[in-house]
C-alpha positions in Angstrom: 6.8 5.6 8.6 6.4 2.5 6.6 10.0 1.0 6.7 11.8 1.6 3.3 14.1 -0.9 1.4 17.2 -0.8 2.7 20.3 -2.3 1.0 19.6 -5.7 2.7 16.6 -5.9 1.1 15.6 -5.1 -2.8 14.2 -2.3 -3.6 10.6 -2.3 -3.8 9.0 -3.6 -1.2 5.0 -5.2 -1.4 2.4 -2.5 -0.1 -1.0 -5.5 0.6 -4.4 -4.4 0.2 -7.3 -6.6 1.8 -9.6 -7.7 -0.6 -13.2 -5.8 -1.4 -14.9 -8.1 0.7 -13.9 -11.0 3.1 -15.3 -12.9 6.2 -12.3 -11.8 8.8 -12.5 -15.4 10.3 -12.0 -17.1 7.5 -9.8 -14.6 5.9 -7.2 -14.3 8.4 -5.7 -17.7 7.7 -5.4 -16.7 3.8 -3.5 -13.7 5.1 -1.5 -15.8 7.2 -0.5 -18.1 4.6 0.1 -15.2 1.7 2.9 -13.5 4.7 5.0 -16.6 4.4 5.2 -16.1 1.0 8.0 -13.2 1.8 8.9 -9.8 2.3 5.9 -7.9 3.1 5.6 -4.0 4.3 2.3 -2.9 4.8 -1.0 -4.4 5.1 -4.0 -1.4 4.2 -7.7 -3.0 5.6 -9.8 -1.7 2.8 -13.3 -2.0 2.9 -15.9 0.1 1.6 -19.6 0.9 1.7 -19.5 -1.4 5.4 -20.3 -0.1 9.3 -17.9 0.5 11.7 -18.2 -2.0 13.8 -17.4 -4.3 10.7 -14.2 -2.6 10.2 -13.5 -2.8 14.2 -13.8 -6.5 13.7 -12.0 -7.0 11.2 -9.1 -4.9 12.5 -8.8 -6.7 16.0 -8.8 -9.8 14.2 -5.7 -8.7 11.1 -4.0 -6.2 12.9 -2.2 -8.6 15.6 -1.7 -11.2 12.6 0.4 -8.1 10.8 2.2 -6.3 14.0 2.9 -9.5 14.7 5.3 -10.0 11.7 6.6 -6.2 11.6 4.5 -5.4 9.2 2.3 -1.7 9.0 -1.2 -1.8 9.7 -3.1 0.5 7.9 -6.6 1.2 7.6 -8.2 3.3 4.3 -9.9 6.3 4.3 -11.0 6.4 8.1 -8.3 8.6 10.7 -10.8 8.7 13.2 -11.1 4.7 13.1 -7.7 3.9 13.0 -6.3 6.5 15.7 -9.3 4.6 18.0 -8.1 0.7 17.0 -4.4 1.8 17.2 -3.6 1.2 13.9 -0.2 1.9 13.0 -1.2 4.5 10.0 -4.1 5.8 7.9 -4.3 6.1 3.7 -6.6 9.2 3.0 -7.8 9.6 -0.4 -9.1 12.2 -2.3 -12.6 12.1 -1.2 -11.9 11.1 2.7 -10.1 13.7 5.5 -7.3 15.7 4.9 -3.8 15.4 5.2 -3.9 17.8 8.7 -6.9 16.0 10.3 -5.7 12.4 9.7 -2.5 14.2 11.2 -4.2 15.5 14.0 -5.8 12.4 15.1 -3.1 10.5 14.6 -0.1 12.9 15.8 3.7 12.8 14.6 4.3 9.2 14.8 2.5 7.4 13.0 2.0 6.5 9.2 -0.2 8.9 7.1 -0.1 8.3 3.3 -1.6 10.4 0.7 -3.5 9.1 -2.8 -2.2 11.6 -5.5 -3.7 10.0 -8.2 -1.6 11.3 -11.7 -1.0 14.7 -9.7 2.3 16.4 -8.9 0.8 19.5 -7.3 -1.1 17.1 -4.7 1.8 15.0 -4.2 4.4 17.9 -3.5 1.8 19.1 -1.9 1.5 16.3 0.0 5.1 15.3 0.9 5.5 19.3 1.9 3.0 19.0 4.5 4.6 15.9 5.9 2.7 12.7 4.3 4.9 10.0 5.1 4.3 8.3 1.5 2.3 9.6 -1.5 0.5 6.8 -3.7 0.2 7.3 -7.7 -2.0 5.6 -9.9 -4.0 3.9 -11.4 -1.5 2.5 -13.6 -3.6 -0.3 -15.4 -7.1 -1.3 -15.5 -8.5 -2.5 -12.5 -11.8 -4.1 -11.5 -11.5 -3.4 -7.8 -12.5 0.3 -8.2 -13.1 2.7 -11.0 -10.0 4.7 -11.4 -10.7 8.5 -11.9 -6.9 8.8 -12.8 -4.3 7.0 -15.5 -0.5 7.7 -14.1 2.0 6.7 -16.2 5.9 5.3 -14.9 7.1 8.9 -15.4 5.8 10.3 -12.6 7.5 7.8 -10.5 10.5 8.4 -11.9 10.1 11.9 -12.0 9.3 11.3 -8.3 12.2 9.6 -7.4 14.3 11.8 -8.5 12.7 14.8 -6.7 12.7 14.0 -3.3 13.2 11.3 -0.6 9.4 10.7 0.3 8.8 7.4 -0.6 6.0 6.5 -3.5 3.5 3.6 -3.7 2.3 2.5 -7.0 -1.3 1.0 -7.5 -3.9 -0.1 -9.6 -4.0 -3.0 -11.5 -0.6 -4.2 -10.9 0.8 -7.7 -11.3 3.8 -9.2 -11.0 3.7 -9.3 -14.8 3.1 -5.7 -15.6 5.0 -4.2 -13.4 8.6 -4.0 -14.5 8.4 -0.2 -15.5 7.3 0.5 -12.3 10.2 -1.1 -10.8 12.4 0.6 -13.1 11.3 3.9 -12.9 11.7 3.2 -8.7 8.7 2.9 -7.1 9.2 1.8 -3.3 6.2 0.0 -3.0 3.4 -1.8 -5.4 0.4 -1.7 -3.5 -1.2 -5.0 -4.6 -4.8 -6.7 -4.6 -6.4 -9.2 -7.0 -3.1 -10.0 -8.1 -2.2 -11.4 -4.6 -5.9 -12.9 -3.3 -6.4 -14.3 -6.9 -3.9 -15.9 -8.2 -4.3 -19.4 -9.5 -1.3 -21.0 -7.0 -2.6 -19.3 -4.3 -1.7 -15.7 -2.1 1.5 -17.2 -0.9 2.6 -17.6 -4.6 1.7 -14.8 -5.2 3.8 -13.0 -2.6 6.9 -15.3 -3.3 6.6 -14.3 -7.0 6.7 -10.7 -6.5 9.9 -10.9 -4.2 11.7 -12.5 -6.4 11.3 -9.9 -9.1 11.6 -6.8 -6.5 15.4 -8.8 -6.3 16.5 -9.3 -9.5 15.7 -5.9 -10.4 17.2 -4.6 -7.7 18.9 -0.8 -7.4 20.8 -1.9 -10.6 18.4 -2.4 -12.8 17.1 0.9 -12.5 18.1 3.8 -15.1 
């Protein structure tokens, strides 16, 4: 499992997303320098519409840069992929393999999260069947994908108040927007443009979000 906030740290912790496209080369020194920003938990390799052997690269070369640092590696949609480049988990989405096959490729111990989009059913669903995190969103507009959902900060608090499976919050999130997120408890903003494009650069933008997951803090929450 993706290690949760713990009272050492604050409370949210940032869930990284790769960008839509990169050149892996170049692109792991602008990861390197956006994980000295701070805190980081997770880093998902997202890359659509690309071969296999693109995503093999591309893994060999940001995996060791996040394992490295005690950070999850996690690579989107593909269980199959990620049980073969031991990665440390798999996100499945709507459209990609089940909950029980990423499972079965990737047995007990490692990460498996689930996309519930604005969904309850899926995500009780979900977190009954054993997902090690459930993902809600989109939350705001996004240009990285078309959202076929709109979640609103209820259903994380609604969430948090249910059971102990962590949540991830995404789409469109910036450091910002996303106070009700942090109030209504989300353990993780998953986080893209916000990150690769910010004006002072990814390491900015990582230190910036840190500082707001600690002044909010478990306190701030009602």
């Amino acid at each position: 499992m993706i290690p949760a906030p713990d009272e050492s740290r604050a409370s949210t912790r940032l869930y990284l997303l790769t960008p839509p496209a990169f050149a892996p080369d170049a692109f792991a020194k602008d990861l390197e320098t956006a994980l000295a920003g701070g805190d980081v938990a997770a880093l998902q390799l997202r890359l659509k519409d690309v071969d296999d052997g693109t995503i093999r690269r591309a893994a060999r070369i940001l995996k060791p840069i996040a394992q490295d640092r005690g950070i999850a590696f996690i690579l989107n949609d593909r269980p199959d992929l990620a049980a073969e480049l031991d990665c440390d988990g798999v996100h499945v989405g709507e459209e990609d393999a089940s909950y029980e096959e990423a499972r079965r490729l990737l047995g007990p111990r490692r990460i498996v999260g689930v996309t519930c989009g604005s969904s309850r059913e899926r995500a009780i669903g979900a977190a009954e069947a054993g997902a090690d995190y459930v993902a809600f969103g989109a939350f705001f507009p996004t240009a990285t994908k078309a959202a076929k959902h709109r979640a609103d900060p209820e259903i994380i608090a609604w969430w948090s108040e249910t059971t102990i499976v962590p949540c991830c919050a995404i789409g469109g999130i910036t450091a910002e927007n996303c106070g009700p997120l942090l109030d209504a408890g989300a353990d993780f903003l998953a986080v893209i443009g916000a990150v690769w494009n910010h004006p002072a650069g990814p390491q900015r933008a990582v230190g910036e979000f840190n500082a707001l997951f600690a002044r909010y803090g478990r306190g701030h929450r009602g």
